[in-house]
C-alpha positions as CSV (number, residue, x, y, z in Angstrom):
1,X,23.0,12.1,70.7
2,X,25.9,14.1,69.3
3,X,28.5,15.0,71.8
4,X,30.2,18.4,71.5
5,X,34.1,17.7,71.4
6,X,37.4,18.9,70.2
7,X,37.7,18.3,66.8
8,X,41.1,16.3,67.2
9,X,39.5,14.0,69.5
10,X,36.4,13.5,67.2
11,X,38.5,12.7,64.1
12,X,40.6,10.4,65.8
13,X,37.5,8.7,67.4
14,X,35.3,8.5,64.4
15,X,37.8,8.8,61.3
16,X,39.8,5.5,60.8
17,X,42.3,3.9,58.8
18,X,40.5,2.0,55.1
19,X,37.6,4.4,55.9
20,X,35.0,5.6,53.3
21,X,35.1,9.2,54.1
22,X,32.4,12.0,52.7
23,X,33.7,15.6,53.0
24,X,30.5,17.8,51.4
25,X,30.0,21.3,51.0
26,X,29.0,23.3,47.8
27,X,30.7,26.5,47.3
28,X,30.3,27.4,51.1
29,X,30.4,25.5,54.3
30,X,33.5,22.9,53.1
31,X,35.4,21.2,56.2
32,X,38.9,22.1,55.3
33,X,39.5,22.4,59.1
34,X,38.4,18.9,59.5
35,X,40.3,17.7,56.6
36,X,43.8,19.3,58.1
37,X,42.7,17.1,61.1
38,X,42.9,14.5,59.0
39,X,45.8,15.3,57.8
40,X,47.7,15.3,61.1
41,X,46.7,11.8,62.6
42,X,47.5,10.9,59.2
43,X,44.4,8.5,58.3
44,X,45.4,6.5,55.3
45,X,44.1,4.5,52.6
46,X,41.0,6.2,52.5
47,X,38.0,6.3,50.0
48,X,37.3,10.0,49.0
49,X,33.6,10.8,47.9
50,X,32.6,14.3,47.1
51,X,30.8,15.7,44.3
52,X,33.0,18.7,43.5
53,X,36.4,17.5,45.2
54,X,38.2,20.9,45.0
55,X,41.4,22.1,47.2
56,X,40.6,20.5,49.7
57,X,40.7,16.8,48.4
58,X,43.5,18.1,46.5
59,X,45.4,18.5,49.9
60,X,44.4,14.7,51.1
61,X,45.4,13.4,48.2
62,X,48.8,15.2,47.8
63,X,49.0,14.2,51.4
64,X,49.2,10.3,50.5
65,X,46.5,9.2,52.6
66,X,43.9,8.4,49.5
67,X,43.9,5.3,47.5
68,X,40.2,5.8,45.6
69,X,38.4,8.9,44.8
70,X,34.8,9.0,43.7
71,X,33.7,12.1,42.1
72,X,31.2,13.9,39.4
73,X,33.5,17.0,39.0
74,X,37.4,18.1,40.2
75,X,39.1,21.2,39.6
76,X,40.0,24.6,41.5
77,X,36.8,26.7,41.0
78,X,37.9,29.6,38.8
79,X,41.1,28.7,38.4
80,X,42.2,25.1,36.9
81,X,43.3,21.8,37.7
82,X,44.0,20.5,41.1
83,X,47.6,19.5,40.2
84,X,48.1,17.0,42.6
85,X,45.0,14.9,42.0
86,X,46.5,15.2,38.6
87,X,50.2,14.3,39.5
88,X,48.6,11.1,41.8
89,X,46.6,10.0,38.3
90,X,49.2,10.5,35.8
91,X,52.5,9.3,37.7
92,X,51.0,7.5,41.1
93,X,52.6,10.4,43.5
94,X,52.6,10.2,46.3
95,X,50.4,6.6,45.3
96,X,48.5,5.2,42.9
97,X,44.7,6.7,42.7
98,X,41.7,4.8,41.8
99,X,39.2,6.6,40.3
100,X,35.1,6.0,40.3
101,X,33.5,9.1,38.0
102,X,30.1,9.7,37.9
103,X,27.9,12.9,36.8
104,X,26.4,15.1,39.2
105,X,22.9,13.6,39.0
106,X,24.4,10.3,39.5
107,X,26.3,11.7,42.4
108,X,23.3,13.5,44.4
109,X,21.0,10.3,43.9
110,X,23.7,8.0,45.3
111,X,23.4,9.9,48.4
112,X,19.3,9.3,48.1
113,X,19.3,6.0,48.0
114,X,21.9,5.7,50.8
115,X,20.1,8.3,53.1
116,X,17.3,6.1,51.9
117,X,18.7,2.8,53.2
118,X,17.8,1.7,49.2
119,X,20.4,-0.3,47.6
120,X,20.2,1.4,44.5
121,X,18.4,5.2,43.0
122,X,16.8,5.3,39.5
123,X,17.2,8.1,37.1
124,X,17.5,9.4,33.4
125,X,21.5,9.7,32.9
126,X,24.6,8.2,31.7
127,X,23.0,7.7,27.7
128,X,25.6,8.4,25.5
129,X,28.3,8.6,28.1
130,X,31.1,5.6,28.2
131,X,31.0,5.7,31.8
132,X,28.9,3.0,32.8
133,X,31.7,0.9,31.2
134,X,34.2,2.4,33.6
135,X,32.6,1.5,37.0
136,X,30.2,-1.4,38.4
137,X,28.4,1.1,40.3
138,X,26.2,2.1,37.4
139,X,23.8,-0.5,35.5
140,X,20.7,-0.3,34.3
141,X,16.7,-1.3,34.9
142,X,13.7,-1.7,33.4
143,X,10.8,-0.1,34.9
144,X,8.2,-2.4,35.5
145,X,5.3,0.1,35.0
146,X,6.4,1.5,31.9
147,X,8.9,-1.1,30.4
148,X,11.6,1.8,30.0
149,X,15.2,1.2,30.9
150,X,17.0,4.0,32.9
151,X,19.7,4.0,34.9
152,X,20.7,2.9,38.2
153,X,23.4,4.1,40.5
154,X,24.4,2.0,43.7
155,X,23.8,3.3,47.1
156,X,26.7,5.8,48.8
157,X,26.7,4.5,52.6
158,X,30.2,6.4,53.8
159,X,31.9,5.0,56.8
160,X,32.0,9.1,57.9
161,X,30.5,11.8,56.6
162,X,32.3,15.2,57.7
163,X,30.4,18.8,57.2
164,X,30.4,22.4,58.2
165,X,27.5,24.1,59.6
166,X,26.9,27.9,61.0
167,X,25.7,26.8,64.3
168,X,25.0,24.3,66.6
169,X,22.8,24.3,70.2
170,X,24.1,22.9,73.2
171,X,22.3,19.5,72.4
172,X,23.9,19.1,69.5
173,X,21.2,19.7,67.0
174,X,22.8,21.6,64.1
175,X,21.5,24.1,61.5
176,X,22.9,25.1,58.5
177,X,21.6,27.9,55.6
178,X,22.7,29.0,52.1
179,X,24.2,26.8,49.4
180,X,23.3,23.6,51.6
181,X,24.3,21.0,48.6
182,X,23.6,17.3,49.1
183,X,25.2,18.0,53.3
184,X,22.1,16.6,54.5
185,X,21.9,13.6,52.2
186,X,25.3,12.7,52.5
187,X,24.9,12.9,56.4
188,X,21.7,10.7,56.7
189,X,24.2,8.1,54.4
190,X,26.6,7.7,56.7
191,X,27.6,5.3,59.5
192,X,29.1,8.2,61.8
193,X,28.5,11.9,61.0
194,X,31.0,14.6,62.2
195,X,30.0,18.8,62.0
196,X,32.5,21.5,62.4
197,X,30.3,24.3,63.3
198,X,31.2,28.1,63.4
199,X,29.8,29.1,66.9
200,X,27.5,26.9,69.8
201,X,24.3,29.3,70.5
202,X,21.8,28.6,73.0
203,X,18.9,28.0,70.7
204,X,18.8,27.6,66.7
205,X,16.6,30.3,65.1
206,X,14.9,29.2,62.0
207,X,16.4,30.4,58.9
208,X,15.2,30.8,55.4
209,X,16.1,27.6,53.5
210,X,17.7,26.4,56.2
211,X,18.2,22.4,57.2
212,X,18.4,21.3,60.6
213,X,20.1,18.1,61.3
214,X,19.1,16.5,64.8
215,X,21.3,15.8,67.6
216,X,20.6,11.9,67.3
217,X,22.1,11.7,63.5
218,X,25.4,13.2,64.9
219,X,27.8,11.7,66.8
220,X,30.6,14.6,67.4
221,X,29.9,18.4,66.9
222,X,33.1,20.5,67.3
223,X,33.4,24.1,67.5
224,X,35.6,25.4,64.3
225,X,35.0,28.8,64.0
226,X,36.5,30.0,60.4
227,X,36.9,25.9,59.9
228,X,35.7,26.2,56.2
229,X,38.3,28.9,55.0
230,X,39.3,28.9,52.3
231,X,35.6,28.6,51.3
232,X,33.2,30.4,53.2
233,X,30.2,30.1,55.6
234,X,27.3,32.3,54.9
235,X,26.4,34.6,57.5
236,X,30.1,34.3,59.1
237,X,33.1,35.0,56.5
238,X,33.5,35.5,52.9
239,X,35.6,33.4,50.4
240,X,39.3,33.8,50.1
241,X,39.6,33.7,46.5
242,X,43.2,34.9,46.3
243,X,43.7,31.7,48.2
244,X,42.9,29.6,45.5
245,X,44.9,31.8,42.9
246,X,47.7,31.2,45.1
247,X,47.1,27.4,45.5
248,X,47.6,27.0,41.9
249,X,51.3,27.2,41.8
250,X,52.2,25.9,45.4
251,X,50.3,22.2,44.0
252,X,52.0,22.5,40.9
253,X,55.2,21.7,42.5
254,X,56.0,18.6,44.7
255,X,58.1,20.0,46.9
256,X,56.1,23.5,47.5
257,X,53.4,21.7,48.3
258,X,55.0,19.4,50.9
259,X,56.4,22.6,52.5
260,X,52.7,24.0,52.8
261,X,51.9,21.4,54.1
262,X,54.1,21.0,57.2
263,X,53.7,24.9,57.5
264,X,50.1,25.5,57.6
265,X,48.7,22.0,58.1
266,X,50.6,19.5,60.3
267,X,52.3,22.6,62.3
268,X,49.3,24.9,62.4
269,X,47.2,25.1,65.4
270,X,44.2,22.9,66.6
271,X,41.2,24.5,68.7
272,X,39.2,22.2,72.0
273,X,35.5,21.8,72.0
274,X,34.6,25.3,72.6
275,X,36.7,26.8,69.7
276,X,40.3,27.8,71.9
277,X,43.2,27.2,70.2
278,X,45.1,24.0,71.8
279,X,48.4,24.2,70.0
């Protein structure tokens, strides 16, 4: 059963050094509370998977603490490259960054087969692409019904898998609506599963498209209200676009960044299990 916790205790408690960590969230509902968290224990050496890793793996990475990304897609949505994902490719700053690309499709059935417990997904993908050459986590198989070869993509089991949700009830059962992304998936994959929720209500109303994720495939729900901004939660904020205009030039330059950082990361204030600020 998930316990309802401060969200600096429950990274410190479920978020550990070497970890494979999952941070998912499409558009809306992306942990960058969580991931500042992070941040400030300062949990190293970690595997990054995300589909889309955007600003915010942008900040882990430019943070040091990442030695392997696995991906489909990176960039700043709208605006360009995420300069220091770039910087930690091209030159090794802060460290050297190991990279395991896949497509999207790849990606999302990864999560399938780990939600799954399967060691492996099938699908049509990869033909004509050179990446299967690039990883071992892509190979192929021959279907024995048909005789035709397709693709196969290893299972994603993350250590942790850390989301955002709109809500949460007091016995830690957790509903989430809108863009909802492979969150689900990517949960059910995981050892240990972590949600940042906006607000704790006394019973979960059913929403259109909505997913509910039960109290027993959770271990810590904390109460983050705003804790996806820059992106957004449906139903609570809207995105800060000027945000990721402005993160363009402060990750451009080392030392801009590494001022952010202090200022609005490892100096900013952390909230208890029912939202207050702590510091």
């Amino acid at each position: 059963m998930a316990d309802i916790r401060s969200l600096q205790d429950a990274v410190a408690d479920l978020v550990h050094n070497g970890d494979t960590v999952a941070m998912e969230g499409f558009t809306h509902l992306i942990p960058y509370a969580a991931a500042h968290e992070v941040i400030r224990q300062g949990s190293t050496d970690l595997t990054l998977v995300r589909m889309t890793p955007d600003v915010i793996y942008d900040q882990l990475i430019g943070a040091g603490l990442v030695r392997k990304l696995v991906f489909s897609w990176g960039g700043n949505p709208g605006v360009g490259s995420l300069h220091r994902f770039r910087d930690a490719v091209e030159n090794g700053w802060p460290r050297p960054l190991e990279l395991d690309e896949h497509s999207h499709a790849g990606m999302a059935n990864r999560y399938v087969a780990g939600a799954s417990k399967l060691p492996f997904a099938v699908l049509r993908g990869y033909r004509g692409s050179d990446i299967p050459t690039r990883t071992d986590t892509v190979s192929t198989v021959v279907c024995p019904f048909t005789g035709e070869e397709l693709a196969a993509v290893a299972a994603l089991n993350p250590d942790v898998t850390v989301i955002h949700a709109q809500q949460a009830d007091r016995a830690g059962n957790v509903q989430m609506w809108g863009l909802t992304g492979v969150q689900k998936e990517a949960a059910l994959a995981a050892d240990r599963v972590l949600v940042t929720v906006e607000e704790i209500v006394e019973e979960l109303t059913p929403r259109p498209g909505g997913i509910v994720l039960p109290t027993w495939v959770i271990d810590a729900v904390s109460v983050v209200p705003g804790g996806a901004h820059p992106s957004y939660a449906t139903g609570y904020s809207t995105r800060d676009n000027d945000f990721y205009q402005a993160w363009d030039a402060i990750a451009r330059d080392r030392e801009a960044f590494l001022t952010w950082i202090e200022d609005n990361v490892r100096n900013s204030d952390v909230r208890d299990s029912e939202g207050a600020l702590t510091r």
